[in-house]
Chimera marker file (.cmm) of the C-alpha trace (Angstrom):
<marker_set name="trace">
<marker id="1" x="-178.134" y="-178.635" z="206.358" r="1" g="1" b="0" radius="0.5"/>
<marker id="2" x="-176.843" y="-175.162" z="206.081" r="1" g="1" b="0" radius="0.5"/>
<marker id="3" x="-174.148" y="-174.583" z="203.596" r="1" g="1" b="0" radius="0.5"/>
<marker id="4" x="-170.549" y="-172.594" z="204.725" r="1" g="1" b="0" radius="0.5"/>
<marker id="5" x="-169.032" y="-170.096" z="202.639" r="1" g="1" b="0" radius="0.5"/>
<marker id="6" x="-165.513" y="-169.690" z="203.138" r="1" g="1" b="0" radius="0.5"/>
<marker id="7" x="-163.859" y="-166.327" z="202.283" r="1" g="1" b="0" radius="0.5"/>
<marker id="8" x="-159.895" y="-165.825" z="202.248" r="1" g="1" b="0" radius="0.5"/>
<marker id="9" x="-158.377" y="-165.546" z="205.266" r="1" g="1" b="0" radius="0.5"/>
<marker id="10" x="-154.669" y="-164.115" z="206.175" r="1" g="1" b="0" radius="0.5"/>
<marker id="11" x="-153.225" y="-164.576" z="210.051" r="1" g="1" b="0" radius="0.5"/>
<marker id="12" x="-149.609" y="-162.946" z="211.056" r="1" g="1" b="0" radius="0.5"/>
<marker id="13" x="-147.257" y="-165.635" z="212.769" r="1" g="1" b="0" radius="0.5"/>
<marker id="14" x="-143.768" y="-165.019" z="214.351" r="1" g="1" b="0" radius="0.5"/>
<marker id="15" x="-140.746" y="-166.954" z="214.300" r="1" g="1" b="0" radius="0.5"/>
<marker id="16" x="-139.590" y="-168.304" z="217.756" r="1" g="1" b="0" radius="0.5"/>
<marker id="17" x="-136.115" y="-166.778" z="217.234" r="1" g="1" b="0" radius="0.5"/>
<marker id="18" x="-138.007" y="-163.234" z="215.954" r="1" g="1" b="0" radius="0.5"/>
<marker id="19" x="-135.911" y="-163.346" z="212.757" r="1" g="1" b="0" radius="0.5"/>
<marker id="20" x="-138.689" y="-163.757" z="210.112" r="1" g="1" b="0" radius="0.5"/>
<marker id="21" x="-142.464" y="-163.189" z="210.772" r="1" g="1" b="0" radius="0.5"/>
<marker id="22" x="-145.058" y="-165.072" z="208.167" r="1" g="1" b="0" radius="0.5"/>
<marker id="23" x="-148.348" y="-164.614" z="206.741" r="1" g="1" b="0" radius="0.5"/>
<marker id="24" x="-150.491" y="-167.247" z="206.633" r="1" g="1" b="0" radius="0.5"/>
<marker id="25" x="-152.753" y="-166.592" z="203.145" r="1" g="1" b="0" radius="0.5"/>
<marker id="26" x="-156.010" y="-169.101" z="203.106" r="1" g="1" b="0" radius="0.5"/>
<marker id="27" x="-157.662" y="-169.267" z="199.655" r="1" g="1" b="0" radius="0.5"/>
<marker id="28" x="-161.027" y="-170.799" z="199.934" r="1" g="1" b="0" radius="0.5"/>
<marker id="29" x="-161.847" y="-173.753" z="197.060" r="1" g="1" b="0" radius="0.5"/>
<marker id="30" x="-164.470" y="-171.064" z="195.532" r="1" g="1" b="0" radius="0.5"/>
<marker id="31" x="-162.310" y="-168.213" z="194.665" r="1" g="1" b="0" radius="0.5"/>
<marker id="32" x="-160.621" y="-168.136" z="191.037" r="1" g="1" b="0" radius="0.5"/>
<marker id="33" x="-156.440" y="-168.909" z="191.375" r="1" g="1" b="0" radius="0.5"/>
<marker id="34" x="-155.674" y="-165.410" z="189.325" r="1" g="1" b="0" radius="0.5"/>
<marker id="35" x="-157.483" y="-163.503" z="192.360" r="1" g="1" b="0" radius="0.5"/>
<marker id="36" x="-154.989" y="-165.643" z="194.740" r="1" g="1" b="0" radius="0.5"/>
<marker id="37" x="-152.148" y="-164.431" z="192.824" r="1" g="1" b="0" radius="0.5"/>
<marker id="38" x="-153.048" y="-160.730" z="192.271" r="1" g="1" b="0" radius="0.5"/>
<marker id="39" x="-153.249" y="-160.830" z="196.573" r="1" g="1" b="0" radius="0.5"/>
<marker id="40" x="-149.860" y="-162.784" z="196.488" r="1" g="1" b="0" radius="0.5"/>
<marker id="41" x="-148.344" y="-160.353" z="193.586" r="1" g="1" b="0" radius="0.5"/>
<marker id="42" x="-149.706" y="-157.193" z="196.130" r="1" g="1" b="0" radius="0.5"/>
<marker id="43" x="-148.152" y="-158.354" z="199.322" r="1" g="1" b="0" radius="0.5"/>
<marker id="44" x="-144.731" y="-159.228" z="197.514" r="1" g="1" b="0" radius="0.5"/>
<marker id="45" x="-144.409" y="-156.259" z="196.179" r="1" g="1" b="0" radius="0.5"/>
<marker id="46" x="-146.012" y="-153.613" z="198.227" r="1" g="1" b="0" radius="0.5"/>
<marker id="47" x="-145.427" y="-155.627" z="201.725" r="1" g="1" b="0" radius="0.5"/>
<marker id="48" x="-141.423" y="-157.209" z="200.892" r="1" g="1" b="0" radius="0.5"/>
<marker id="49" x="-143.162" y="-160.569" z="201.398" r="1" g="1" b="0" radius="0.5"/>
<marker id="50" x="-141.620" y="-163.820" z="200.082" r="1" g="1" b="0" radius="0.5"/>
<marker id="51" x="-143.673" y="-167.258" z="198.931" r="1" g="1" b="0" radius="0.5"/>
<marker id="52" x="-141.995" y="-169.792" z="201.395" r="1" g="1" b="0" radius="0.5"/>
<marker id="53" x="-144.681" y="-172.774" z="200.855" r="1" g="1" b="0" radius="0.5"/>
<marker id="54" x="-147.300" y="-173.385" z="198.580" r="1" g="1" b="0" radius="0.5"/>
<marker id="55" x="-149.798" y="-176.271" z="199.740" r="1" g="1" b="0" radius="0.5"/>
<marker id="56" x="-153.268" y="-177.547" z="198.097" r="1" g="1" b="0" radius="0.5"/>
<marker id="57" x="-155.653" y="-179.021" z="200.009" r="1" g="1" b="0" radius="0.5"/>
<marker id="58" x="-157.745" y="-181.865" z="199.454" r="1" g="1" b="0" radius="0.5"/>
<marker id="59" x="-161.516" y="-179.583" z="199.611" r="1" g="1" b="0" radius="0.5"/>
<marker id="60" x="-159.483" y="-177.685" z="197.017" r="1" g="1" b="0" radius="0.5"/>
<marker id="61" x="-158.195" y="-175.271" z="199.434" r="1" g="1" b="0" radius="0.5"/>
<marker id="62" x="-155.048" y="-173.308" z="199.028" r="1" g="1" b="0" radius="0.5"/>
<marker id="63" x="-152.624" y="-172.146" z="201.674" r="1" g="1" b="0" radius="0.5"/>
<marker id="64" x="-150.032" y="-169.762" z="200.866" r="1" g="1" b="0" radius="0.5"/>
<marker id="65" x="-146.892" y="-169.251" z="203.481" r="1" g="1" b="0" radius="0.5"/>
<marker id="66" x="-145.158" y="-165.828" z="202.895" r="1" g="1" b="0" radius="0.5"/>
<marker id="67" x="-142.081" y="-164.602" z="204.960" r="1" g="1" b="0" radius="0.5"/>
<marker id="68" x="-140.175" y="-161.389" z="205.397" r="1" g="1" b="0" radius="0.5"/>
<marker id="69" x="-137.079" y="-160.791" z="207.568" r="1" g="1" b="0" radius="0.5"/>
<marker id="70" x="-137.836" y="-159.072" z="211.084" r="1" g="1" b="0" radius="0.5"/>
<marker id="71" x="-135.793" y="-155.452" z="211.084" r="1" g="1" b="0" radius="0.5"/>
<marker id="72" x="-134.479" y="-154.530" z="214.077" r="1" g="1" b="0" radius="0.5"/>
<marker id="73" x="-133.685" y="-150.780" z="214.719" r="1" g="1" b="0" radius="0.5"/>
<marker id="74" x="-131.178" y="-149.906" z="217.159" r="1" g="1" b="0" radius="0.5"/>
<marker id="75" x="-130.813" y="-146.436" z="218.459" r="1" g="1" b="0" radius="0.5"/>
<marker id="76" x="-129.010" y="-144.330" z="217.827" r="1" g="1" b="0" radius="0.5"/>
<marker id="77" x="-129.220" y="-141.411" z="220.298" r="1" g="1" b="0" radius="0.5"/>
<link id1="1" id2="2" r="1" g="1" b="0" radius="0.2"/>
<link id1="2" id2="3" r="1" g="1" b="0" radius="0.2"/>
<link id1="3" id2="4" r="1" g="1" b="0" radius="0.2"/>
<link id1="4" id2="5" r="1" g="1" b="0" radius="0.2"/>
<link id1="5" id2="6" r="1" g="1" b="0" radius="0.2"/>
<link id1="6" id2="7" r="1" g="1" b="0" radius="0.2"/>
<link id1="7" id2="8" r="1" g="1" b="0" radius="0.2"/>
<link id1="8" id2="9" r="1" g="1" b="0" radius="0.2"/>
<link id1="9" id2="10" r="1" g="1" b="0" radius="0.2"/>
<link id1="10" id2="11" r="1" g="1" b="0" radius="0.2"/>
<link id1="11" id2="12" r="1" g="1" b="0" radius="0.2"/>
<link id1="12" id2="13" r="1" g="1" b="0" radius="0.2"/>
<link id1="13" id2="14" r="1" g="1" b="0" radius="0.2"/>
<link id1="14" id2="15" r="1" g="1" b="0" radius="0.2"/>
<link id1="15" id2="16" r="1" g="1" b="0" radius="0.2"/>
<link id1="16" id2="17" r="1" g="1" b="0" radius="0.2"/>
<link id1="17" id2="18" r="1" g="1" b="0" radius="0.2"/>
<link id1="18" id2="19" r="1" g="1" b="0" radius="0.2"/>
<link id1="19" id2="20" r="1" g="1" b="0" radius="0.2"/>
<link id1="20" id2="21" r="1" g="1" b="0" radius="0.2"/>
<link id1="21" id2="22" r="1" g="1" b="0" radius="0.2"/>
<link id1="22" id2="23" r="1" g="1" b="0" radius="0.2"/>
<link id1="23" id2="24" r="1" g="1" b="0" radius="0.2"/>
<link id1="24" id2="25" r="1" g="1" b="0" radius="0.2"/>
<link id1="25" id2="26" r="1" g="1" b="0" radius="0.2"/>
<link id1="26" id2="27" r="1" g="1" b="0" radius="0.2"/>
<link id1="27" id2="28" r="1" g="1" b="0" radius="0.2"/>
<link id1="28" id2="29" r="1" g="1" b="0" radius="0.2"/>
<link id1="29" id2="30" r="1" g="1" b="0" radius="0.2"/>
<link id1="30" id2="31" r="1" g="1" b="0" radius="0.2"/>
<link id1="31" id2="32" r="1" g="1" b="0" radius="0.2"/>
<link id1="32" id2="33" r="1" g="1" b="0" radius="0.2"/>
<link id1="33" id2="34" r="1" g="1" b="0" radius="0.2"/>
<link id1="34" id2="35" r="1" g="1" b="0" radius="0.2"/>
<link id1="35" id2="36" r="1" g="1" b="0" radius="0.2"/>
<link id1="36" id2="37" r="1" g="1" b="0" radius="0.2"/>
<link id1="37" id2="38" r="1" g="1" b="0" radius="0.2"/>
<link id1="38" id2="39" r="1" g="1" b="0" radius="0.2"/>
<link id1="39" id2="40" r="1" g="1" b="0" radius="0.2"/>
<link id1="40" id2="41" r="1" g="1" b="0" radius="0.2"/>
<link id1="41" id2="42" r="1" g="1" b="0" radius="0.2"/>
<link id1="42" id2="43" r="1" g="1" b="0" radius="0.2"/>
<link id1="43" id2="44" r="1" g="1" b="0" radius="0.2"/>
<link id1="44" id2="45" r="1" g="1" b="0" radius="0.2"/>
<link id1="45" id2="46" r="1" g="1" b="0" radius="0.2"/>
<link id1="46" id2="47" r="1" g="1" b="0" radius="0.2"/>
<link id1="47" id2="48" r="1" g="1" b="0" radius="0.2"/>
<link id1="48" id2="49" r="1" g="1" b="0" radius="0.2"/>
<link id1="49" id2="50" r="1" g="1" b="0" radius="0.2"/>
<link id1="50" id2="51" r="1" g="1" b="0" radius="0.2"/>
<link id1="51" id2="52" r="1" g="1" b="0" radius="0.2"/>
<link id1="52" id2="53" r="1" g="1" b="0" radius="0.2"/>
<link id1="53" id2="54" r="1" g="1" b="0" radius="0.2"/>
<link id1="54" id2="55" r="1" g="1" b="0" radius="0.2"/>
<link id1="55" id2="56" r="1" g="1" b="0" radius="0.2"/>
<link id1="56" id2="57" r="1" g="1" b="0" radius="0.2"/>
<link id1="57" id2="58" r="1" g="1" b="0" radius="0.2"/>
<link id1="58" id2="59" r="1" g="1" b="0" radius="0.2"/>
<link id1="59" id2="60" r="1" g="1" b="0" radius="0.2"/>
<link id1="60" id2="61" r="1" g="1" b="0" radius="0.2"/>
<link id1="61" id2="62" r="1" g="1" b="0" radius="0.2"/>
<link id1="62" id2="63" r="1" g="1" b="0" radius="0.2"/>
<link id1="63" id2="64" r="1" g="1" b="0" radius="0.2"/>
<link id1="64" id2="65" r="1" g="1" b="0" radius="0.2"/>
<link id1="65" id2="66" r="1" g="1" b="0" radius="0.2"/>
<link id1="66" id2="67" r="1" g="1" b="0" radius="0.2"/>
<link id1="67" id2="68" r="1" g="1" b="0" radius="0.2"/>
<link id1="68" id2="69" r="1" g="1" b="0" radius="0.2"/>
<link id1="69" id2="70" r="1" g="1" b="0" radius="0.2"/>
<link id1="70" id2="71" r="1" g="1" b="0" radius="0.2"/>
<link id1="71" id2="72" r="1" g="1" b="0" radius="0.2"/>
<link id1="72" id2="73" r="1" g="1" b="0" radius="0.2"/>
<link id1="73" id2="74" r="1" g="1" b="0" radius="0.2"/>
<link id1="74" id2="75" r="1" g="1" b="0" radius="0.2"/>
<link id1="75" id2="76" r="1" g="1" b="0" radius="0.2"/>
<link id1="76" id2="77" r="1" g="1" b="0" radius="0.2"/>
</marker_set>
């Protein structure tokens, strides 16, 4: 039987109205929780990122939902 090893895993999603778009953060079971949050600390910060959801898995998994508004630029010319 051949054992999986599950890294961290982020995917971009968009809103159907285009007003926010997400990132989906995947924290596999193995990972320590302070690495999780130094990754959630960086995109918050560096990324204007929100936490929208937090959810815990029953393999231990975490899933982290993170939003930011969509800017639109009109222009101007």
């Amino acid at each position: 039987m051949r054992e999986q090893v599950r890294t961290s895993s982020a995917t971009l999603l968009h809103d159907a109205d285009q007003r926010y778009e997400y990132l989906l953060l995947t924290v596999a079971p193995h990972e320590r929780l302070s690495e999780a949050r130094a990754r959630l600390r960086e995109h918050a910060e560096y990324g204007k990122w929100e936490l929208t959801r937090t959810v815990l898995l029953y393999g231990g998994t975490r899933k982290y939902w993170l939003r930011r508004r969509v800017m639109r630029v009109e222009r101007t010319i």
